[in-house]
mmCIF file of the N, C-alpha and C atoms, coordinates in Angstrom:
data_MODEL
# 
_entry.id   MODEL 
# 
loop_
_atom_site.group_PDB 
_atom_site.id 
_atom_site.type_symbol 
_atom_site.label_atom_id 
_atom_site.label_alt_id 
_atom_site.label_comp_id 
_atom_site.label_asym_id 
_atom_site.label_entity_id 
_atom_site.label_seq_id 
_atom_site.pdbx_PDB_ins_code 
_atom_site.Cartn_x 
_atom_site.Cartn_y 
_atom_site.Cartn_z 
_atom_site.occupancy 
_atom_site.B_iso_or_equiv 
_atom_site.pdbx_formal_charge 
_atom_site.auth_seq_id 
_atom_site.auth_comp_id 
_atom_site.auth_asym_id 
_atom_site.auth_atom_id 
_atom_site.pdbx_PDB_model_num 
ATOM 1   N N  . UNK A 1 1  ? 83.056  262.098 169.852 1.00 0.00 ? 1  UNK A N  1 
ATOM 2   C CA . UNK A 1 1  ? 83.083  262.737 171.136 1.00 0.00 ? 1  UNK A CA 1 
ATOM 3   C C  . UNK A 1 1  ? 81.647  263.055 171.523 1.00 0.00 ? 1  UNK A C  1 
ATOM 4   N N  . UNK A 1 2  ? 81.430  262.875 173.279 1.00 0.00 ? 2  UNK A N  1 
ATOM 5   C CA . UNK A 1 2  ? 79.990  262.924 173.287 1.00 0.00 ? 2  UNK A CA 1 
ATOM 6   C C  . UNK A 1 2  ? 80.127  263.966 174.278 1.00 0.00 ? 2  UNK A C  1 
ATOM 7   N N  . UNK A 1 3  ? 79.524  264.850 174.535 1.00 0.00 ? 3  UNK A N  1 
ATOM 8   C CA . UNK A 1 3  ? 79.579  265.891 175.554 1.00 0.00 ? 3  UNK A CA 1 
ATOM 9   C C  . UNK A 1 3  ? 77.993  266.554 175.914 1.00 0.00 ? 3  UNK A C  1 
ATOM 10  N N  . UNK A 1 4  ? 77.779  266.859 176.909 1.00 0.00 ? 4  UNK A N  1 
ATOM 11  C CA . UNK A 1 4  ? 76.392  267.398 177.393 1.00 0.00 ? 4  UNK A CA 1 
ATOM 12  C C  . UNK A 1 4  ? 76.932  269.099 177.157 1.00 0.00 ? 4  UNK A C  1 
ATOM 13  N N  . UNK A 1 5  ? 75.451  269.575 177.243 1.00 0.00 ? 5  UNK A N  1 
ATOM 14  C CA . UNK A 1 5  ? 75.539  271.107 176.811 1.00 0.00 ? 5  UNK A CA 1 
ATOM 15  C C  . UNK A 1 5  ? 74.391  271.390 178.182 1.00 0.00 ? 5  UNK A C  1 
ATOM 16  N N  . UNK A 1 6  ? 74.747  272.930 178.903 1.00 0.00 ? 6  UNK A N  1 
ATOM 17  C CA . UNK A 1 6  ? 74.253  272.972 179.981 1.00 0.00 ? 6  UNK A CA 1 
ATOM 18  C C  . UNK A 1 6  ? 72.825  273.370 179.453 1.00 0.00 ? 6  UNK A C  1 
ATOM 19  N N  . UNK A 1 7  ? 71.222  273.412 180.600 1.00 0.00 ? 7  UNK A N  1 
ATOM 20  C CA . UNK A 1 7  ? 70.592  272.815 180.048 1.00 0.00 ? 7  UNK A CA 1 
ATOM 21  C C  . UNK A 1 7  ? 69.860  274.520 179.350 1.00 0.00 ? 7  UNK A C  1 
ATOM 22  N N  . UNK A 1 8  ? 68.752  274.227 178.364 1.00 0.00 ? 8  UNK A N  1 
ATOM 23  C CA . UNK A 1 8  ? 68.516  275.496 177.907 1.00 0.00 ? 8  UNK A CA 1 
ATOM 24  C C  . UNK A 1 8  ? 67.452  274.697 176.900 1.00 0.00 ? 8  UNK A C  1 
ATOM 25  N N  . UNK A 1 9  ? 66.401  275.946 176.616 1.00 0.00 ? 9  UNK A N  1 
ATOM 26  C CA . UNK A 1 9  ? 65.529  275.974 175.475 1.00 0.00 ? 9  UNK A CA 1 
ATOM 27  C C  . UNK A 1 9  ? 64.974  277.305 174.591 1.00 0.00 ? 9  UNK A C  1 
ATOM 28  N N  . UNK A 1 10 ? 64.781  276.862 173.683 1.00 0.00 ? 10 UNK A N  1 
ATOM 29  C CA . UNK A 1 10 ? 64.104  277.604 172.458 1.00 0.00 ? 10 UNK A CA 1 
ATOM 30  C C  . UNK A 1 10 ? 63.056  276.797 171.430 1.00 0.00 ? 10 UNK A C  1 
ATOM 31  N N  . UNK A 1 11 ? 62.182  277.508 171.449 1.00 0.00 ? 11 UNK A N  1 
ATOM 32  C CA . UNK A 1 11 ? 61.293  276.488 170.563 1.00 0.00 ? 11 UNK A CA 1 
ATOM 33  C C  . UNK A 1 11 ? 61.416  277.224 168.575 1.00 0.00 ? 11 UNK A C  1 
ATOM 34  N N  . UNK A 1 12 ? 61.868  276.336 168.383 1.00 0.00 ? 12 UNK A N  1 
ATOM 35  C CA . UNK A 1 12 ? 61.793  276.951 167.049 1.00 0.00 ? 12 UNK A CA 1 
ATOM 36  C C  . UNK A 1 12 ? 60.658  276.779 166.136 1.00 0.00 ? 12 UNK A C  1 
ATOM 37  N N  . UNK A 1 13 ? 60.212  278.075 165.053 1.00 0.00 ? 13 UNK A N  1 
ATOM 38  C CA . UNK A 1 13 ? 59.474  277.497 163.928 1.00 0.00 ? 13 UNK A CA 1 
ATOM 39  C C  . UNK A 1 13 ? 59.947  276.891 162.620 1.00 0.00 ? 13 UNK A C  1 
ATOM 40  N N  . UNK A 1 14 ? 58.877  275.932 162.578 1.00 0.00 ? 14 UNK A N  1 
ATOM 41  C CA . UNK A 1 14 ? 59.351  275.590 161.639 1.00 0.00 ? 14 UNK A CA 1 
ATOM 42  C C  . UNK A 1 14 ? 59.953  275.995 160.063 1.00 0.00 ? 14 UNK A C  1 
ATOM 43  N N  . UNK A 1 15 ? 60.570  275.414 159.560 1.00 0.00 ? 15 UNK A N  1 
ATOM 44  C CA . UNK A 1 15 ? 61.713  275.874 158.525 1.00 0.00 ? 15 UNK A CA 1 
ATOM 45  C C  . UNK A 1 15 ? 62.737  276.687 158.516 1.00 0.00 ? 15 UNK A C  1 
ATOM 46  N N  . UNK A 1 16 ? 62.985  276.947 159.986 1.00 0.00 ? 16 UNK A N  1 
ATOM 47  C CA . UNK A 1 16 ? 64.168  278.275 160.881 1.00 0.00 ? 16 UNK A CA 1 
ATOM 48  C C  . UNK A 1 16 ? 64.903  277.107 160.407 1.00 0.00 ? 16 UNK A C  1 
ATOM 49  N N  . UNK A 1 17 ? 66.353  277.425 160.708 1.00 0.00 ? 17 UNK A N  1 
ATOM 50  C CA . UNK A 1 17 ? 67.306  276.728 160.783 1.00 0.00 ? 17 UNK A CA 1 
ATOM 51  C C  . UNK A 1 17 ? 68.263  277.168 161.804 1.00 0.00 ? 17 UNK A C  1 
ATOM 52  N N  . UNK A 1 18 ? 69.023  276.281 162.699 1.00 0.00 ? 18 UNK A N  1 
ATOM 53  C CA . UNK A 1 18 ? 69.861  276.156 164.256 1.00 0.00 ? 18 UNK A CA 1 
ATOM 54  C C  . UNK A 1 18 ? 71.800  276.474 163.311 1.00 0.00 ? 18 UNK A C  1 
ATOM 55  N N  . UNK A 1 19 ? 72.298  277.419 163.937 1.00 0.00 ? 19 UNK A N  1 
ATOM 56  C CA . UNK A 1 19 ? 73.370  277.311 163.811 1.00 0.00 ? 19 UNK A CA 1 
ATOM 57  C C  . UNK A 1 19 ? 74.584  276.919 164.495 1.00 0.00 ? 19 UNK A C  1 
ATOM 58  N N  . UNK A 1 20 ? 75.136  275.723 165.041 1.00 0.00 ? 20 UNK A N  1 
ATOM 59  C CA . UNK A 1 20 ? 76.189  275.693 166.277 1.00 0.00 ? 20 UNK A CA 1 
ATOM 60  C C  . UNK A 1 20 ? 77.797  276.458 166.015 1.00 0.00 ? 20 UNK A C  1 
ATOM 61  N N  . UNK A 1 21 ? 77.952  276.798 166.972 1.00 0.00 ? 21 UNK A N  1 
ATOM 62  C CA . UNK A 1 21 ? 79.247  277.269 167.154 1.00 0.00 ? 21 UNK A CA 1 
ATOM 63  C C  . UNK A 1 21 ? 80.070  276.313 167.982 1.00 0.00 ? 21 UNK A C  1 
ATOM 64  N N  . UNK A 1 22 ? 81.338  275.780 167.592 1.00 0.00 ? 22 UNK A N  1 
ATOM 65  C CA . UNK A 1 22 ? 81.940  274.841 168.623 1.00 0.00 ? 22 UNK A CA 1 
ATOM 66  C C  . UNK A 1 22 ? 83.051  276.051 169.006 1.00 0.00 ? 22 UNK A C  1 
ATOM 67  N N  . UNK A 1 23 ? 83.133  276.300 170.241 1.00 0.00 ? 23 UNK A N  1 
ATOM 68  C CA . UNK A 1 23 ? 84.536  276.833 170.982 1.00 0.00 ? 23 UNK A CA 1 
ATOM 69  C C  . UNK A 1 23 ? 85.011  276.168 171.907 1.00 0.00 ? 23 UNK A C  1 
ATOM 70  N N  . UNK A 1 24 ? 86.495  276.138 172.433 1.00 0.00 ? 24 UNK A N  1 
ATOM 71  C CA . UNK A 1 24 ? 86.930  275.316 172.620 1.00 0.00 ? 24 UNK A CA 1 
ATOM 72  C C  . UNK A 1 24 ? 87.906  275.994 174.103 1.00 0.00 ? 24 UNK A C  1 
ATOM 73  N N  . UNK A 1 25 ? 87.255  277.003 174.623 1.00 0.00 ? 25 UNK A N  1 
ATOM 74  C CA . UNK A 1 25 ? 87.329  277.271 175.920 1.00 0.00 ? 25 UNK A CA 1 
ATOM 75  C C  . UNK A 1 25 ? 86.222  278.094 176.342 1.00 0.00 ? 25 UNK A C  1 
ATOM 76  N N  . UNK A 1 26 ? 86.142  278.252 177.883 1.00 0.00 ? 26 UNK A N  1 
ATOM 77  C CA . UNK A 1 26 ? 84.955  278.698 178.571 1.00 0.00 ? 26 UNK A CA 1 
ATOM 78  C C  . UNK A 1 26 ? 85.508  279.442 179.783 1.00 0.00 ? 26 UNK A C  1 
ATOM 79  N N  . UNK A 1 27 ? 86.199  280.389 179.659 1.00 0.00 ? 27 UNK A N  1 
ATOM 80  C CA . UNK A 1 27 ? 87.402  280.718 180.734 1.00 0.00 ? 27 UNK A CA 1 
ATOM 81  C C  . UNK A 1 27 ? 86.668  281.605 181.854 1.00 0.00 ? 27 UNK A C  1 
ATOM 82  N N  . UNK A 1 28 ? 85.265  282.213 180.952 1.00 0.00 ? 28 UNK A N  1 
ATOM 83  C CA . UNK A 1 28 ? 84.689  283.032 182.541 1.00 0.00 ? 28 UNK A CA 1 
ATOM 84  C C  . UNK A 1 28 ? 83.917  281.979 183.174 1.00 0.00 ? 28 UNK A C  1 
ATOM 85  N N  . UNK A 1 29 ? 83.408  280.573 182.916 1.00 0.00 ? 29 UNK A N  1 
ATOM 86  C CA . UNK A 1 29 ? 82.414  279.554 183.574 1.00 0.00 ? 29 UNK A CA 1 
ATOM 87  C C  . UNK A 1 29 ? 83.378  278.686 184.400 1.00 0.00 ? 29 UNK A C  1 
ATOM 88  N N  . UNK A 1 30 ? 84.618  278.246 183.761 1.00 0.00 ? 30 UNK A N  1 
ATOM 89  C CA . UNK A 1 30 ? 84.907  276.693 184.310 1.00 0.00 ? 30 UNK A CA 1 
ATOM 90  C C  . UNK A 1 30 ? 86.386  277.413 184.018 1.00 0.00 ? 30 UNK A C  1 
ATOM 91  N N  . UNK A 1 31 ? 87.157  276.640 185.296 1.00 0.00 ? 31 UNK A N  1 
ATOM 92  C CA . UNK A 1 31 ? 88.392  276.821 185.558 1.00 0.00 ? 31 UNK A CA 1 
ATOM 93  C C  . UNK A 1 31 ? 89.045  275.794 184.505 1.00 0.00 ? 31 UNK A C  1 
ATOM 94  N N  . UNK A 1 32 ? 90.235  276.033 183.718 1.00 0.00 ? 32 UNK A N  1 
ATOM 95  C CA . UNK A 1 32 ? 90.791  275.897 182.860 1.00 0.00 ? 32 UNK A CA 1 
ATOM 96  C C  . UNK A 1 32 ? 92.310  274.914 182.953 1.00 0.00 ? 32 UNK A C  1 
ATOM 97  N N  . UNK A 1 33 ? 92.584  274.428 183.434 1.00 0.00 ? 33 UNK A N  1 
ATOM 98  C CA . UNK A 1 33 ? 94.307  273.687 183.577 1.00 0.00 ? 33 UNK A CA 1 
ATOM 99  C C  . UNK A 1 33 ? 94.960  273.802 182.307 1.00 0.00 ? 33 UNK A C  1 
ATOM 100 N N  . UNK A 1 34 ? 96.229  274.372 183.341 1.00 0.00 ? 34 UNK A N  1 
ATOM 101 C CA . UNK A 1 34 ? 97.026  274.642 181.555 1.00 0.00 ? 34 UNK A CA 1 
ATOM 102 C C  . UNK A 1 34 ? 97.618  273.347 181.188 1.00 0.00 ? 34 UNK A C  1 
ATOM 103 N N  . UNK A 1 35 ? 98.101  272.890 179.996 1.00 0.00 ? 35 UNK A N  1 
ATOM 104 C CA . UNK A 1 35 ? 98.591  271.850 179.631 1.00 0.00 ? 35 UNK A CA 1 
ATOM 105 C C  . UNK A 1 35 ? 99.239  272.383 178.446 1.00 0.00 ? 35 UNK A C  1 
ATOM 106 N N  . UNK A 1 36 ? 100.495 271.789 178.993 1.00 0.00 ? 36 UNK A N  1 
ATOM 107 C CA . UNK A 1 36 ? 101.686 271.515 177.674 1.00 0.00 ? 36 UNK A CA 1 
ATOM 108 C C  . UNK A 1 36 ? 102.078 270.374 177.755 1.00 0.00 ? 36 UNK A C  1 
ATOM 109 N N  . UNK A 1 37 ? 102.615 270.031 176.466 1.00 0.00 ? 37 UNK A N  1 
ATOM 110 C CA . UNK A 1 37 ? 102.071 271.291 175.378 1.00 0.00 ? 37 UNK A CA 1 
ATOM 111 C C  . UNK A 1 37 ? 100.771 270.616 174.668 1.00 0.00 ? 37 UNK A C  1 
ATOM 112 N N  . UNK A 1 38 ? 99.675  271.753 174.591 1.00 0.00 ? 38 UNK A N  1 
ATOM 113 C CA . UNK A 1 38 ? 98.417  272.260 174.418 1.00 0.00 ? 38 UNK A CA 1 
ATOM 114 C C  . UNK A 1 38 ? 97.818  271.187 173.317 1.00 0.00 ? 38 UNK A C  1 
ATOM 115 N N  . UNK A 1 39 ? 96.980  270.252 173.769 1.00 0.00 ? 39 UNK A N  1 
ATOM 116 C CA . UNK A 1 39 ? 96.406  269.428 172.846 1.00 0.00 ? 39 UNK A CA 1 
ATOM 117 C C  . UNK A 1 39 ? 96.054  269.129 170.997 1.00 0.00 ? 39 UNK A C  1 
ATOM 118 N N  . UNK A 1 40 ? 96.070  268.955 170.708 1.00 0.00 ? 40 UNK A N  1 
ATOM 119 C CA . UNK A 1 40 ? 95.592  269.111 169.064 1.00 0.00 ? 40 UNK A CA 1 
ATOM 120 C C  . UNK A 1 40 ? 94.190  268.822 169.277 1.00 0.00 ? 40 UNK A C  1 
ATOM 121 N N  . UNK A 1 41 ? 93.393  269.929 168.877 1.00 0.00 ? 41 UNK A N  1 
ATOM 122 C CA . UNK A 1 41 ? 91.787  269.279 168.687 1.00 0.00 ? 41 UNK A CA 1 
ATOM 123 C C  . UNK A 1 41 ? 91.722  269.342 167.144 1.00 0.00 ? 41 UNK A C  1 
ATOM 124 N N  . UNK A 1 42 ? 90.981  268.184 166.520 1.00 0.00 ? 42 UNK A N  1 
ATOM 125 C CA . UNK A 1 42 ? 90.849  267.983 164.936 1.00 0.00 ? 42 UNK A CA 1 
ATOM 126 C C  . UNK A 1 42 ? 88.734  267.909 165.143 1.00 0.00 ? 42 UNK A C  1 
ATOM 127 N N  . UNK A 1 43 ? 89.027  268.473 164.200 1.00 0.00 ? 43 UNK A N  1 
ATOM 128 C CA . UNK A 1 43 ? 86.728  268.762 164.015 1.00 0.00 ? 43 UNK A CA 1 
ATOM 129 C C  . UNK A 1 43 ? 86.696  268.280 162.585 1.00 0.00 ? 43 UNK A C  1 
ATOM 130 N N  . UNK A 1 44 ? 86.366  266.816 161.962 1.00 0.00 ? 44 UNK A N  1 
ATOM 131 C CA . UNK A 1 44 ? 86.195  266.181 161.002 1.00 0.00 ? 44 UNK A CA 1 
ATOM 132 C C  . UNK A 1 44 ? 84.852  266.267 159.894 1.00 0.00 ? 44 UNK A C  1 
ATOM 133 N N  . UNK A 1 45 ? 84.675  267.535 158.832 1.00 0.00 ? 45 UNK A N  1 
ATOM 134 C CA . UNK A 1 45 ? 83.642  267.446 158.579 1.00 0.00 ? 45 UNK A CA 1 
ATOM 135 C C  . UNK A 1 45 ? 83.288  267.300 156.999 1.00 0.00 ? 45 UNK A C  1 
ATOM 136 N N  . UNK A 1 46 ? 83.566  265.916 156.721 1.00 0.00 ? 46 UNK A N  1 
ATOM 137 C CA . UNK A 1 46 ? 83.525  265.363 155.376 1.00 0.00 ? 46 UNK A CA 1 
ATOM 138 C C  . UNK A 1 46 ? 82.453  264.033 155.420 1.00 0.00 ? 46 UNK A C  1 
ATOM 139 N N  . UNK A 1 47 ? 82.544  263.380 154.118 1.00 0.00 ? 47 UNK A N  1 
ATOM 140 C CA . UNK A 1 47 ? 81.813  262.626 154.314 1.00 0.00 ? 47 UNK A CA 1 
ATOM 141 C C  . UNK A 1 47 ? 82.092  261.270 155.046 1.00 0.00 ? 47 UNK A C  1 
ATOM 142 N N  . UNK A 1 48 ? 83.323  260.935 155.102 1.00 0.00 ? 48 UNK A N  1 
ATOM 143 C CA . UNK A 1 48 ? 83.937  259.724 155.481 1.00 0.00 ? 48 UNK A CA 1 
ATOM 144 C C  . UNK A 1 48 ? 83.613  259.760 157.597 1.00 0.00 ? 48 UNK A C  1 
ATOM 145 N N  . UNK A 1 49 ? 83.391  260.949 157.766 1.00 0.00 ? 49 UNK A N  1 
ATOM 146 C CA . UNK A 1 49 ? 83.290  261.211 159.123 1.00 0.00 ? 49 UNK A CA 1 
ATOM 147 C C  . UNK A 1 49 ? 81.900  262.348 159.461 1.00 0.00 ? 49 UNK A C  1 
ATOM 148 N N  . UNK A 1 50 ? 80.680  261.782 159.184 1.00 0.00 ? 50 UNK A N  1 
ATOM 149 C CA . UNK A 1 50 ? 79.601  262.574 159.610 1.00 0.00 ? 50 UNK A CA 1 
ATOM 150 C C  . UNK A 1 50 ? 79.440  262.578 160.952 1.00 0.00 ? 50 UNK A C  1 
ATOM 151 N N  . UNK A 1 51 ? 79.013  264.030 160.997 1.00 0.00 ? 51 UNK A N  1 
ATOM 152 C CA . UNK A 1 51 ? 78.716  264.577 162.188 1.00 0.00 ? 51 UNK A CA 1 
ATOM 153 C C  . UNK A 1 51 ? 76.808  265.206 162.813 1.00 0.00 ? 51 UNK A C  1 
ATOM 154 N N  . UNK A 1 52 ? 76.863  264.983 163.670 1.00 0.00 ? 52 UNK A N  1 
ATOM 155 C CA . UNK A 1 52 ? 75.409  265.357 164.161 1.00 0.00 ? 52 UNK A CA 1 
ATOM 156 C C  . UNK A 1 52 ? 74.862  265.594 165.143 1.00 0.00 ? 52 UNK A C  1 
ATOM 157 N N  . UNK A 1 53 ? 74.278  266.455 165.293 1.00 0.00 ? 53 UNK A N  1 
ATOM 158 C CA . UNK A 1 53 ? 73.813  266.899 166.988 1.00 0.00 ? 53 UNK A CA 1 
ATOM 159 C C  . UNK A 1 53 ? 72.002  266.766 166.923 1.00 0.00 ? 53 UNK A C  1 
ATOM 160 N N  . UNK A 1 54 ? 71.888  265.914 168.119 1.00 0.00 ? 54 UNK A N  1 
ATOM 161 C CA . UNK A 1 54 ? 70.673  265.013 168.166 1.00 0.00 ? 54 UNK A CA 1 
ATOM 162 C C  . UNK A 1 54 ? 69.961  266.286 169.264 1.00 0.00 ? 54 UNK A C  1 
ATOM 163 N N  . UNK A 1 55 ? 68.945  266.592 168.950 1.00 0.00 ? 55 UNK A N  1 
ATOM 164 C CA . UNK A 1 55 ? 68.134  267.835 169.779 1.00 0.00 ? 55 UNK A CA 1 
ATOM 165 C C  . UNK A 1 55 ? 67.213  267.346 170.203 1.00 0.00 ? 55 UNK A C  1 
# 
């Protein structure tokens, strides 16, 4: 899944380390449609399925 993140900066020093949080609604920004019944989201984080966020 590829998704944009709205835009923003921080400059980090080096050897800090970035922590992400994935949530999976935004109910005070963006209007929401309900759906039933309510999707399955699966977040795969082994080795057979690496994951990575390119900064």
């Amino acid at each position: 899944m590829i998704f944009s993140m709205l835009p923003t900066s921080y400059k980090f020093t080096q050897g800090h380390r970035v922590r992400i949080t994935v949530a999976f609604a935004d109910t005070d920004n963006f209007e929401t449609p309900a759906i039933a019944p309510a999707p399955k989201v699966c977040l795969l984080m082994d080795n057979a399925h690496m994951s990575y966020v390119e900064m």
